[in-house]
C-alpha positions as CSV (number, residue, x, y, z in Angstrom):
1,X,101.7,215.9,-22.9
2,X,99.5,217.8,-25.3
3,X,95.9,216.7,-25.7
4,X,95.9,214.9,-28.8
5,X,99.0,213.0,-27.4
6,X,96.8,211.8,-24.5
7,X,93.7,210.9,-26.5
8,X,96.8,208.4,-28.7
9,X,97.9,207.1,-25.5
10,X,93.9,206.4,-24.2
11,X,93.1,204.4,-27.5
12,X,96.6,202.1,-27.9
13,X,97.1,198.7,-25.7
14,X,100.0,198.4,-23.7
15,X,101.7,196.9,-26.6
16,X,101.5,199.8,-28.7
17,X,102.3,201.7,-25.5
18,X,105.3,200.0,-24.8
19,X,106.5,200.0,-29.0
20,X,106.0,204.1,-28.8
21,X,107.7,204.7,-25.7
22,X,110.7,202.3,-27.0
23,X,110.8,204.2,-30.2
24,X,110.2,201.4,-31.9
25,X,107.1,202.9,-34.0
26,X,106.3,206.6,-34.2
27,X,103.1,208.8,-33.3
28,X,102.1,208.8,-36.9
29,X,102.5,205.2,-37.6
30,X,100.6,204.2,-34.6
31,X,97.9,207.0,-35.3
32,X,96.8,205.1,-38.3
33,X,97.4,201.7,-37.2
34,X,94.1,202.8,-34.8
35,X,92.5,203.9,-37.6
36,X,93.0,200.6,-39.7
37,X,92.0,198.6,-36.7
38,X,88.6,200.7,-35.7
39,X,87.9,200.7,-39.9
40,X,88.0,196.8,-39.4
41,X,86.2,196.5,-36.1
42,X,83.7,193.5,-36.9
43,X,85.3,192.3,-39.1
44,X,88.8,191.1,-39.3
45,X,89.8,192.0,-35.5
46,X,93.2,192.1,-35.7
47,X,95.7,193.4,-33.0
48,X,97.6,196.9,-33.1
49,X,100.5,194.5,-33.2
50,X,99.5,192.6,-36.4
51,X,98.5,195.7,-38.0
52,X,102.0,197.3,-37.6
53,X,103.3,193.6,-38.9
54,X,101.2,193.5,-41.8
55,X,100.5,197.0,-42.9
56,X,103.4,199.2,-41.8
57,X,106.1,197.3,-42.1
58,X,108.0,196.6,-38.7
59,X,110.0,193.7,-38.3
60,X,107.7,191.1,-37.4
61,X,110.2,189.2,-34.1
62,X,111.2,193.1,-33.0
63,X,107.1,193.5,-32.4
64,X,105.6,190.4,-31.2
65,X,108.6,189.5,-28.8
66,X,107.4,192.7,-27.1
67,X,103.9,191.3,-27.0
68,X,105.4,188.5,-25.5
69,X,107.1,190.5,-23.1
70,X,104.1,192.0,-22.0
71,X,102.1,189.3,-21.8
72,X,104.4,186.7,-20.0
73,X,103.9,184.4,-23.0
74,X,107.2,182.0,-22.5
75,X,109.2,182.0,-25.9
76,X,110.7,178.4,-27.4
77,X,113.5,177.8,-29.3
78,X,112.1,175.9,-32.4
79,X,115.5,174.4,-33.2
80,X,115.7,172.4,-29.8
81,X,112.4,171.7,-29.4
82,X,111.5,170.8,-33.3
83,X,112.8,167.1,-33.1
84,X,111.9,164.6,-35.9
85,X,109.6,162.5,-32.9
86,X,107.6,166.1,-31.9
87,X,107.7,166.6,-35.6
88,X,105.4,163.0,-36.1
89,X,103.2,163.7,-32.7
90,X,102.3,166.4,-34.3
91,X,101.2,165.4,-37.6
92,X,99.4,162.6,-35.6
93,X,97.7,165.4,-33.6
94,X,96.2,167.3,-36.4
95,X,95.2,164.3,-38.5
96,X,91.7,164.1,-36.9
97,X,91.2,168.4,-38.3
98,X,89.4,169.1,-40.8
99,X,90.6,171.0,-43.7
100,X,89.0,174.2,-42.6
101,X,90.6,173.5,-39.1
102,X,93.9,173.3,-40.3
103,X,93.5,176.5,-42.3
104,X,93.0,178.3,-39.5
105,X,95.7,176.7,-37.9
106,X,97.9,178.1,-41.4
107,X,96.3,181.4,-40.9
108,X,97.2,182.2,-37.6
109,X,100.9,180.6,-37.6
110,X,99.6,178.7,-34.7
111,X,100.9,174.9,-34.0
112,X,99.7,172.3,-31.3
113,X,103.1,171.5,-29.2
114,X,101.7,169.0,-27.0
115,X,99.2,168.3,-23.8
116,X,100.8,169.5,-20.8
117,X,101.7,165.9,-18.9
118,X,100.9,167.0,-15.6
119,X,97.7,169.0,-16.3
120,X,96.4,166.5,-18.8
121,X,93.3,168.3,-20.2
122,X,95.9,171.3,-21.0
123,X,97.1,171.8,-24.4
124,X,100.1,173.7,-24.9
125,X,100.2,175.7,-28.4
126,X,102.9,177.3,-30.2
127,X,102.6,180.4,-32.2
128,X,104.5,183.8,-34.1
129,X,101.2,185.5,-33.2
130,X,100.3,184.3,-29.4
131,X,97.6,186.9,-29.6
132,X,95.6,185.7,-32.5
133,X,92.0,186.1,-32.4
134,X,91.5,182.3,-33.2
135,X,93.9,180.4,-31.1
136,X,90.9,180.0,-28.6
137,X,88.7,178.4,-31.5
138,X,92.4,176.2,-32.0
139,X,92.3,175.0,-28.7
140,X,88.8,174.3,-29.0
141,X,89.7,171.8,-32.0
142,X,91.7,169.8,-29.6
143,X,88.8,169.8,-27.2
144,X,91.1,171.1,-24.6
145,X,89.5,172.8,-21.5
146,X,92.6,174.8,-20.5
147,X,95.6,175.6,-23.3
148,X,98.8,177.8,-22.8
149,X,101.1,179.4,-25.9
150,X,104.3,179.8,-26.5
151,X,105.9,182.3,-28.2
152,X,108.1,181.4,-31.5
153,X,110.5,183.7,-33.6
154,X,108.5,183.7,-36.9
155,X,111.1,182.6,-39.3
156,X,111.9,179.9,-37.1
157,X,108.3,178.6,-36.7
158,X,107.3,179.3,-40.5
159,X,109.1,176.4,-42.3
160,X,107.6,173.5,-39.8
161,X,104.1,175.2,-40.1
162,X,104.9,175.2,-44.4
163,X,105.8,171.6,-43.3
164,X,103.3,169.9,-41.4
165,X,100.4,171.7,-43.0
166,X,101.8,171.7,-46.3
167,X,98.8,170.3,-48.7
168,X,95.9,172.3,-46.4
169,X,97.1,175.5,-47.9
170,X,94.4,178.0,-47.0
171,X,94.4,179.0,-50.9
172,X,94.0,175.7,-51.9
173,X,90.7,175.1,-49.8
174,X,89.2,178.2,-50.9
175,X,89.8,177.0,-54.8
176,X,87.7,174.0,-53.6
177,X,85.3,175.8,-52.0
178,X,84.6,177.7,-55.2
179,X,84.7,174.6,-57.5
180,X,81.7,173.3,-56.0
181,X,79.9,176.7,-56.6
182,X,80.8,176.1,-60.1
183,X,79.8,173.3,-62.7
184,X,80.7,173.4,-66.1
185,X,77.8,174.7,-68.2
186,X,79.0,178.4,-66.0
187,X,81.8,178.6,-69.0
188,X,80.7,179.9,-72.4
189,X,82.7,180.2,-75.6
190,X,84.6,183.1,-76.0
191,X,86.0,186.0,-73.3
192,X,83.5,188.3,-71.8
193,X,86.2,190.4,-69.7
194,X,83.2,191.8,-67.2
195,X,82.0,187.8,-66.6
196,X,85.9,187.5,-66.6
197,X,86.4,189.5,-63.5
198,X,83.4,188.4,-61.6
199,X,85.2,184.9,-62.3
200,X,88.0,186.0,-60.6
201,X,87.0,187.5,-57.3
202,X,84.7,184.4,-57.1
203,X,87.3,181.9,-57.3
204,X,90.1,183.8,-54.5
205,X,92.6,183.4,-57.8
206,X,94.4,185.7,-56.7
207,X,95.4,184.4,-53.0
208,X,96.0,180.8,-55.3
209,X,98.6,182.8,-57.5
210,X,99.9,184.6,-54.5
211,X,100.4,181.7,-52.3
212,X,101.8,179.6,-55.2
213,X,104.3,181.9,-55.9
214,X,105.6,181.8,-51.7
215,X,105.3,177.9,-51.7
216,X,107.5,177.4,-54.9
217,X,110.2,179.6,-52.5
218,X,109.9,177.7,-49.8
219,X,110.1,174.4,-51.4
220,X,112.8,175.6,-53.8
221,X,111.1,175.5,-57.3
222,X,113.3,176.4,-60.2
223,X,110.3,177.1,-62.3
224,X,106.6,177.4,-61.9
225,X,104.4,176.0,-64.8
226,X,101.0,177.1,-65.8
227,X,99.2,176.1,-68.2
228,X,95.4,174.8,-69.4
229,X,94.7,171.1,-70.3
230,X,90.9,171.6,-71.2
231,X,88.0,174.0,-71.3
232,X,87.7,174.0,-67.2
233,X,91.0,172.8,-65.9
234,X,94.4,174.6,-65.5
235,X,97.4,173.0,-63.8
236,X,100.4,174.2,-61.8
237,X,103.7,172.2,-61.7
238,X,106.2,173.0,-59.6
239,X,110.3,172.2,-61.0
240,X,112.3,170.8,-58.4
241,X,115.4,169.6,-58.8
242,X,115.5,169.5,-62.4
243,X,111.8,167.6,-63.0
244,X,108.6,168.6,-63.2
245,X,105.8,167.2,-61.0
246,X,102.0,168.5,-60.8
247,X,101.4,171.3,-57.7
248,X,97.7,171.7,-58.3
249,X,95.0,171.5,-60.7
250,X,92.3,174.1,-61.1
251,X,89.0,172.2,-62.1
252,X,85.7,174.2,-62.9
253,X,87.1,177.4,-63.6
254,X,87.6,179.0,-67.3
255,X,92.2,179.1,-68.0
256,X,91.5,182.5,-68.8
257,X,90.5,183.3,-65.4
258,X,93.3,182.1,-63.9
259,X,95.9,183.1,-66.5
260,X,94.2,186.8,-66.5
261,X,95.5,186.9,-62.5
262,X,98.8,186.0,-63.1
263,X,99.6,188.5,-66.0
264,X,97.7,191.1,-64.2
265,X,100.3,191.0,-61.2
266,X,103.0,190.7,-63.6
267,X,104.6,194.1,-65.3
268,X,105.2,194.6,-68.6
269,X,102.7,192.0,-69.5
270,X,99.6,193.3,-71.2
271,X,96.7,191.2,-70.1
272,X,94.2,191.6,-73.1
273,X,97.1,190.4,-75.4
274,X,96.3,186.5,-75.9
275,X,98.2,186.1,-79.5
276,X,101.6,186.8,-79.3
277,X,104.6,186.4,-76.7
278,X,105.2,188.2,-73.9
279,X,107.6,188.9,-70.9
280,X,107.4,190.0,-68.1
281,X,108.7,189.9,-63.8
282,X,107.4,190.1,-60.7
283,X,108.8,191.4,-57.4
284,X,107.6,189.8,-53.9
285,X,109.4,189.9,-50.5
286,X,108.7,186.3,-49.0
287,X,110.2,185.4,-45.7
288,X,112.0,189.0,-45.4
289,X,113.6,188.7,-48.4
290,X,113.3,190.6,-51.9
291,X,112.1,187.7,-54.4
292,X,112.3,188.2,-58.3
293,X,110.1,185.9,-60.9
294,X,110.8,186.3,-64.7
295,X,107.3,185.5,-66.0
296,X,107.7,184.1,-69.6
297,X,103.7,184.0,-71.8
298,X,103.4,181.7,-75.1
299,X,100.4,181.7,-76.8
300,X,99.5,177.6,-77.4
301,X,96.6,175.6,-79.2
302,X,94.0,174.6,-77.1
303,X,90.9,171.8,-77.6
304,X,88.8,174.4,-79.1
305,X,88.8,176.7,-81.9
306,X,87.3,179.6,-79.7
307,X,89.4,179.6,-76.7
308,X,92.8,181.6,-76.1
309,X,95.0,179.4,-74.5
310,X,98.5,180.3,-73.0
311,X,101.2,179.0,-71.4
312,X,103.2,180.6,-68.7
313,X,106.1,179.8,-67.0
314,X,107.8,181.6,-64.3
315,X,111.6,181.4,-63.3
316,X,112.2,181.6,-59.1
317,X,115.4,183.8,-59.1
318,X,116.3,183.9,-54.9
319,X,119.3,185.9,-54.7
320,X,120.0,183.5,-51.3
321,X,121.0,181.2,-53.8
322,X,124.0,182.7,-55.4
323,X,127.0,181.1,-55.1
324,X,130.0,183.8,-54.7
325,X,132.8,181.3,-53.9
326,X,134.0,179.6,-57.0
327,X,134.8,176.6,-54.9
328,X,131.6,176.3,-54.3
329,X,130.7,175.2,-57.5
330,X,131.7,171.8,-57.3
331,X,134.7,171.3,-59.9
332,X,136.9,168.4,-59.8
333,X,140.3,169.0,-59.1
334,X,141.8,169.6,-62.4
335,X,138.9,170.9,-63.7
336,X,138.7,173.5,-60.4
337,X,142.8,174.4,-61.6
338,X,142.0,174.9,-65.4
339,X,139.1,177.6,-64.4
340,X,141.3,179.3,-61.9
341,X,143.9,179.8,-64.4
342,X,142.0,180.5,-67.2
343,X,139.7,183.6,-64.8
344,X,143.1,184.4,-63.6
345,X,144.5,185.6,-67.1
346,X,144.2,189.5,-67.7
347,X,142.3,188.1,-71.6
348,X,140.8,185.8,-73.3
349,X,137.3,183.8,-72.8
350,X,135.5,181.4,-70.7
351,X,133.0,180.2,-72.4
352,X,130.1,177.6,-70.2
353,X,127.8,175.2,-72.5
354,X,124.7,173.4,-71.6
355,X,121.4,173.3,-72.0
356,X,118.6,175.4,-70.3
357,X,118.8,174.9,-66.9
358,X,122.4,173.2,-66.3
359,X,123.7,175.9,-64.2
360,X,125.7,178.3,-66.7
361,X,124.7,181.5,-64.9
362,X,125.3,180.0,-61.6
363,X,129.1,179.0,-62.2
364,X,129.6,182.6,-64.2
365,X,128.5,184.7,-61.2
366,X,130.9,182.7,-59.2
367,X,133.2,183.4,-61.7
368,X,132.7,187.3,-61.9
369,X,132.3,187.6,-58.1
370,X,136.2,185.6,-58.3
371,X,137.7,188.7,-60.3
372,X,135.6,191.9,-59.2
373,X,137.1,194.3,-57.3
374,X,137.0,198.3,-57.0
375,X,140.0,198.5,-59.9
376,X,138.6,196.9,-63.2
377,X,135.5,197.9,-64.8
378,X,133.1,194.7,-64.7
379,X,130.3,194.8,-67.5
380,X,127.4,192.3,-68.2
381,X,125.0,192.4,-70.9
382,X,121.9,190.0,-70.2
383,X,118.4,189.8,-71.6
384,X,117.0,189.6,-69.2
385,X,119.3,190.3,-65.9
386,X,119.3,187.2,-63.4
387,X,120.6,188.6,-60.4
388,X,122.1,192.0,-59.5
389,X,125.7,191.2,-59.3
390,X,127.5,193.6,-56.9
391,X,130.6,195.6,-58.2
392,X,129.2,195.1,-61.5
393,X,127.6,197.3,-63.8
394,X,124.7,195.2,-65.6
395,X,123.5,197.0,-68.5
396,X,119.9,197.5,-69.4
397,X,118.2,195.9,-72.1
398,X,115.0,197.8,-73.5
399,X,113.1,199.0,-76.6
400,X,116.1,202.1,-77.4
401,X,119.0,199.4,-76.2
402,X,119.0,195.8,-77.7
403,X,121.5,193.0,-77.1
404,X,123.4,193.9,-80.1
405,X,123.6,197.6,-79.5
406,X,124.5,197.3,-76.2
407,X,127.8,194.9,-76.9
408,X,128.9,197.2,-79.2
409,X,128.7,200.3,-76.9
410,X,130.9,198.2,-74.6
411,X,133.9,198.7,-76.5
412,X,133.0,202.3,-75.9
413,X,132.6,201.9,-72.8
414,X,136.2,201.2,-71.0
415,X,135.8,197.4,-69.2
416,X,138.0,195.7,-68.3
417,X,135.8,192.0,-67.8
418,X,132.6,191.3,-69.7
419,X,129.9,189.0,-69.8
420,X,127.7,188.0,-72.4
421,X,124.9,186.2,-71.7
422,X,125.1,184.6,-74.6
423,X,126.6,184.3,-78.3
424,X,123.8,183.9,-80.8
425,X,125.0,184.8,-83.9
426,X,127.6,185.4,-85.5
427,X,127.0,189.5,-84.9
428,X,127.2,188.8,-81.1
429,X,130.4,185.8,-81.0
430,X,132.4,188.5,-83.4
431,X,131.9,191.3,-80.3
432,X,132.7,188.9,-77.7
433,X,135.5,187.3,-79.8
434,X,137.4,190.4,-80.3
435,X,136.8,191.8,-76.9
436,X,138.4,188.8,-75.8
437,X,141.4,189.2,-78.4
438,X,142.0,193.0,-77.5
439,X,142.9,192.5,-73.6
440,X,139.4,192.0,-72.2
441,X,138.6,189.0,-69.7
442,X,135.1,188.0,-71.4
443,X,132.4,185.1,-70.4
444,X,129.8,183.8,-72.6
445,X,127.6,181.1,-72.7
446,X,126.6,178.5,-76.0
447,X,124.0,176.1,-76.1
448,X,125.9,172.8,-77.3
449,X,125.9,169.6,-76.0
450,X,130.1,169.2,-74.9
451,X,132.8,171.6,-74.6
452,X,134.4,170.6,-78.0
453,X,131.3,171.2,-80.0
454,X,131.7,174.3,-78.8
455,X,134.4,175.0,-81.5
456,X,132.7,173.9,-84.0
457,X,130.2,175.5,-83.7
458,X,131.6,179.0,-83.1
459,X,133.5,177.8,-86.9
460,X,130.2,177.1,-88.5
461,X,128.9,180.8,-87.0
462,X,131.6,181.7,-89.3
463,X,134.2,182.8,-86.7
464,X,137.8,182.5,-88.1
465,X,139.6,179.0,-86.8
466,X,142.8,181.3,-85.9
467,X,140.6,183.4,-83.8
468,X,138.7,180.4,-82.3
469,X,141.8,179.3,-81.2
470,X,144.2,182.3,-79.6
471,X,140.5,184.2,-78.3
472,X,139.4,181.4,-75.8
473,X,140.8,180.1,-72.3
474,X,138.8,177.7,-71.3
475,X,135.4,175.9,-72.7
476,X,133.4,174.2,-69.7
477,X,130.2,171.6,-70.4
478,X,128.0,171.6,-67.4
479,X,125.5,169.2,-66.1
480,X,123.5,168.6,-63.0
481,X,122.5,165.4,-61.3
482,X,120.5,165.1,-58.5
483,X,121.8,164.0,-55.4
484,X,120.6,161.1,-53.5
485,X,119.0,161.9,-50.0
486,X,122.1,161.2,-47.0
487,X,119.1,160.3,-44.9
488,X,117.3,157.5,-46.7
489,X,119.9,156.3,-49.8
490,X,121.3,152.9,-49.4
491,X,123.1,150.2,-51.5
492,X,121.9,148.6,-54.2
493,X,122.0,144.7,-53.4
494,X,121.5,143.6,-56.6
495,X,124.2,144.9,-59.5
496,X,124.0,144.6,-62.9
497,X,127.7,144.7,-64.1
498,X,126.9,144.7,-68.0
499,X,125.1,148.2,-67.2
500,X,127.8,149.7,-65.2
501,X,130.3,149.0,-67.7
502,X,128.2,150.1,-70.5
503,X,128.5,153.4,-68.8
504,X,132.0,152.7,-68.8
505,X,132.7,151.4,-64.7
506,X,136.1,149.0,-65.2
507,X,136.0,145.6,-63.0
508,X,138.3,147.6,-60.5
509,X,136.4,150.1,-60.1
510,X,132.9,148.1,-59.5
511,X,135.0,145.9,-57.1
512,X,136.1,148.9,-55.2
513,X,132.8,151.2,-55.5
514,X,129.5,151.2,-52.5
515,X,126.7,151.8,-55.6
516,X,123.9,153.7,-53.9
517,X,120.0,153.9,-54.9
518,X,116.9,156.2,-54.1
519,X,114.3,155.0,-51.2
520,X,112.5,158.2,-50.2
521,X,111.7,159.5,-47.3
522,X,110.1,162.5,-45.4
523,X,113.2,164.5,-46.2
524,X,113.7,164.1,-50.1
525,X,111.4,164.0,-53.3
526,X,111.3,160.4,-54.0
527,X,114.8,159.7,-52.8
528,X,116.7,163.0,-53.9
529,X,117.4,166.2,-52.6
530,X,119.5,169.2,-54.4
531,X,121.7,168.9,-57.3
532,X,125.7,168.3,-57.8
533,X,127.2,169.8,-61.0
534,X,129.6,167.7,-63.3
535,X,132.0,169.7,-65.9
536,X,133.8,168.6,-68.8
537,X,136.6,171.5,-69.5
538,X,138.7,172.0,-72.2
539,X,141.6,173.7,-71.3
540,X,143.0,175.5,-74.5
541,X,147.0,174.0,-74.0
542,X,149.2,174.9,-77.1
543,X,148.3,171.4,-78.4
544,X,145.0,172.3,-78.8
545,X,145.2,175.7,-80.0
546,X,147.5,174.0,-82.6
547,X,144.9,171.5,-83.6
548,X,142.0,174.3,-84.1
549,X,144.1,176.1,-86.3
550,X,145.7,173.6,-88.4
551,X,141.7,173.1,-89.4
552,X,140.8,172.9,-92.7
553,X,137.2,173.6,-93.5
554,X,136.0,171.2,-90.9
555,X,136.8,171.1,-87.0
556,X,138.3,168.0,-86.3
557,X,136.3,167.4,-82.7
558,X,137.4,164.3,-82.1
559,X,141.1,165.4,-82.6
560,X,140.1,167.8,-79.9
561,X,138.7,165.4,-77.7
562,X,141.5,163.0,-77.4
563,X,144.0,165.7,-77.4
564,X,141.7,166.6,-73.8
565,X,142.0,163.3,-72.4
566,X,145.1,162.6,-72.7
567,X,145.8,166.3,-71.0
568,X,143.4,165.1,-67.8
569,X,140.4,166.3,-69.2
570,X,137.0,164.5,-67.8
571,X,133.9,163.7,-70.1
572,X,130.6,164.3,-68.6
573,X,130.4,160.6,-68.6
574,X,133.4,160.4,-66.9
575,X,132.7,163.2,-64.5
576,X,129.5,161.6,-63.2
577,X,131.0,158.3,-63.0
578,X,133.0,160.1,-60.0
579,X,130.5,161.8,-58.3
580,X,128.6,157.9,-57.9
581,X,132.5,156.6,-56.9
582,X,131.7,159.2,-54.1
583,X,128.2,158.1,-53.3
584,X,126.7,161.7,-54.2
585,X,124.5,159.9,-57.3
586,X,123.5,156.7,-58.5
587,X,124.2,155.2,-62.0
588,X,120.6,156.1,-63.5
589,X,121.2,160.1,-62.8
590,X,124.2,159.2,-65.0
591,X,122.8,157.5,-67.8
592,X,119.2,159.7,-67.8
593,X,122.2,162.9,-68.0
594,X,124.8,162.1,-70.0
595,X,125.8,160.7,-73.2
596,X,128.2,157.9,-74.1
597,X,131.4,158.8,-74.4
């Protein structure tokens, strides 16, 4: 061993030792993991270990279940031990903390397990880091005189601590701190960016933004909103499940401030720009895996003349929540054979309506992911692009390329399936129209409120009723309704049958139906958890391809519509009315979602 190799070996613990030696970590690696940790000697006294974790990249469970090797820490299996009673006990434990107690507790991914029963004054801790520096100070909370940790696999431990300490979050409590620092008279009229930044590293915006962005993951947010209510106040809301509810409010501290952090850790979103809008996306890896945000800047009017005021909102897009399998989607049975058929067909289009945020682009990857493989050409063009779709080449939108440039290099470009994001114009339903005329498999998406407005308004785009009706497959409406929680729903007791049948519910089928409600509980947002999808599809049948182009110059849609029915087709209406027949909903999601039919 040379003698720089021995001075490395003098200067690691044995846990850097043993990593080396296991070729877990390299000479290198380690060399400047020392130097970080004697750079930070008094002051943030982390481990080797931690450093490694944090700075360098190893895989947190590989590392610190070698530090628990080492140090005879005994490891627990969170799923057995985690009931719903230790759960409660524990919540009951750290009730008497205070909020800078249980930040610490956040900090150090440390949790109080319980006192050991036969050594009563013992208190045994669990934690992903066992060798934190403050898990003495934790047991010190708990006036224990003796404690003893347990080792836990991080991303096993992580979504109990995000749990039970959810509401301390260490961010939050520094905002606070800061808020009492600053009163109102601090904030002037107009932007001084110097006073600006001074703002910001004040206030710790920038571990609010961060830590906002990995709770909205972990709580599974749709959409983040930001925005400012008055001169001093800025509030977060969090979308869940298809409604908004408030996250956090920022008192004290100028909106700029705080909407200056989140557009500078945005690209392609110019900061100093306050008039006009802007998009943008961010890139995090939360939980060990890759996270994208599409960040979306408006400017909006505020209470006074002088301020800038914006509003940002930022779209979650977990690639964990992709569905692949199209019979995952949740189609009804007719509904699930129309779409198979239609995808299955070597031409023609599929075309999904619904407002923002019904699910469109969920049910089309499904879709694309159903017909990829190695022999056809699969093209998408998207503005923006949701999520990487493998075995498909997703084309780039910029400056040099726009939407309508690059649909008409794809007939250039030798596909076999397309997607467009969406037809709007009559420049873009034209491309997509012939494409799917001229032996190309296309999707698209509309923005209409059923599938047979769909036609119409294709027609009133100024699309050719003849083309309308030998280009498309299928035309699916989607919805989604949240589902009531399985742990806490129960029946309603007390039915009101003029209501049910104004949402069309026969006698039979009241008679023969178990009507559920919402309670809440510790497992659901006030009584629902996730979302079911309802569909109403149109299934393009020689019938209705007839009817579309015997128009004249208006689109019959009621024509349409019956013609549907009486071929099995499902309104929305009547599509939610089955998923309460099979206690997934209750009759309000209907109503609050759908319209009569």
């Amino acid at each position: 061993m040379d003698a720089a190799a021995s001075l490395l070996e003098r200067k690691i613990d044995k846990v850097g030792v043993a990593l080396l030696h296991k070729g877990i970590v390299d000479r290198e690696t380690v060399s400047k993991a020392i130097s970080t940790k004697e750079k930070e000697a008094g002051h943030r006294h982390r481990s080797l270990a931690e450093i490694l974790v944090d700075e360098y990249n190893l895989d947190h469970h590989t590392v610190f279940s070698e530090v628990a090797r080492i140090y005879a820490f005994k490891t627990l299996k969170i799923d057995e031990a985690m009931t719903e009673r230790r759960i409660n006990l524990i919540k009951q434990m750290i009730e008497t903390l205070t909020s800078e107690q249980r930040a610490v507790l956040f900090k150090s991914r440390t949790l109080p397990l319980q006192f050991d029963s036969r050594t009563p004054d013992k208190l045994v801790l669990i934690s992903s880091i066992p060798i934190h520096r403050d898990i003495p100070r934790i047991a010190n909370f708990f006036r224990a005189l003796k404690y003893e940790v347990y080792y836990a696999e991080q991303k096993q431990l992580n979504p109990h601590i995000d749990n039970i300490l959810r509401g301390d979050n260490e961010f939050l409590e520094n905002i606070k701190e800061m808020e009492a620092e600053l009163n109102e008279s601090d904030v002037e009229s107009g932007i001084d960016e110097a006073e600006l930044d001074q703002e910001i590293n004040k206030s710790m915006l920038v571990n609010l933004f961060e830590g906002c962005l990995v709770e909205g993951v972990r709580l599974g947010v749709s959409d983040i909103h930001i925005f400012p209510t008055t001169r001093t106040v800025t509030e977060f809301h969090f979308r869940v499940d298809g409604k908004l509810a408030i996250w956090n409010k920022v008192e004290g501290t100028r909106p700029e401030a705080v909407l200056a952090v989140v557009k500078d850790r945005s690209l392609n979103i110019d900061r100093f720009e306050r008039d006009a809008a802007q998009d943008g996306f961010i890139q995090r890896t939360i939980d060990n895996t890759v996270i994208r945000f599409r960040v979306s800047v408006l400017p909006i009017s505020g209470s006074e003349y002088q301020q800038k005021f914006e509003s940002i909102v930022i779209r979650i897009l977990d690639s964990r929540k992709v569905i692949k399998d199209i019979g995952k989607i949740g189609f009804q049975q007719k509904a699930y054979e129309w779409f198979n058929e239609s995808i299955s067909k070597p031409q023609g289009m599929v075309i999904l309506t619904g407002p923002t945020g019904s699910g469109k682009s969920t049910t089309l990857v499904a879709a694309l992911y159903s017909v990829i493989t190695p022999q056809v050409n699969v093209l998408t063009v998207e503005d923006p692009v949701e999520y990487v779709i493998d075995g498909a080449r997703q084309i780039k939108i910029s400056h040099k390329v726009d939407f309508e440039q690059a649909i008409r290099a794809i007939l250039r470009h030798d596909p076999d399936i397309v997607m467009v994001g969406e037809m709007r114009d009559k420049s873009t339903a034209d491309i997509a129209i012939k494409l799917a005329n001229t032996g190309h498999l296309t999707f698209s998406t509309l923005h209409t409120n059923d599938a047979p407005s769909a036609v119409t308004r294709l027609f009133k785009m100024g699309i050719e009723p003849f083309l309308i009706a030998y280009a498309i497959n299928l035309v699916v409406a989607q919805r989604l309704l949240r589902r009531l929680c399985t742990q806490c729903k129960r029946p309603t007791k007390d039915l009101d049958h003029s209501e049910l049948q104004r949402v069309g519910f026969t006698e039979e089928e009241i008679e023969s139906t178990t009507f559920y409600e919402a309670v809440g509980c510790s497992k659901c947002v006030k009584g629902f958890k996730g979302r079911a999808a309802i569909h109403e599809s149109l299934f393009f049948s020689k019938e209705i391809r007839k009817a579309i182009f015997d128009s004249g110059e208006e689109i019959d849609e009621d024509l349409i519509r019956r013609i549907a029915i009486s071929q099995g087709m499902l309104t929305l209406r009547a599509s939610a009315r089955e998923r309460v027949k099979e206690g997934i909903t209750c009759v309000s999601e209907v109503i609050s979602a759908t319209m009569s039919d």
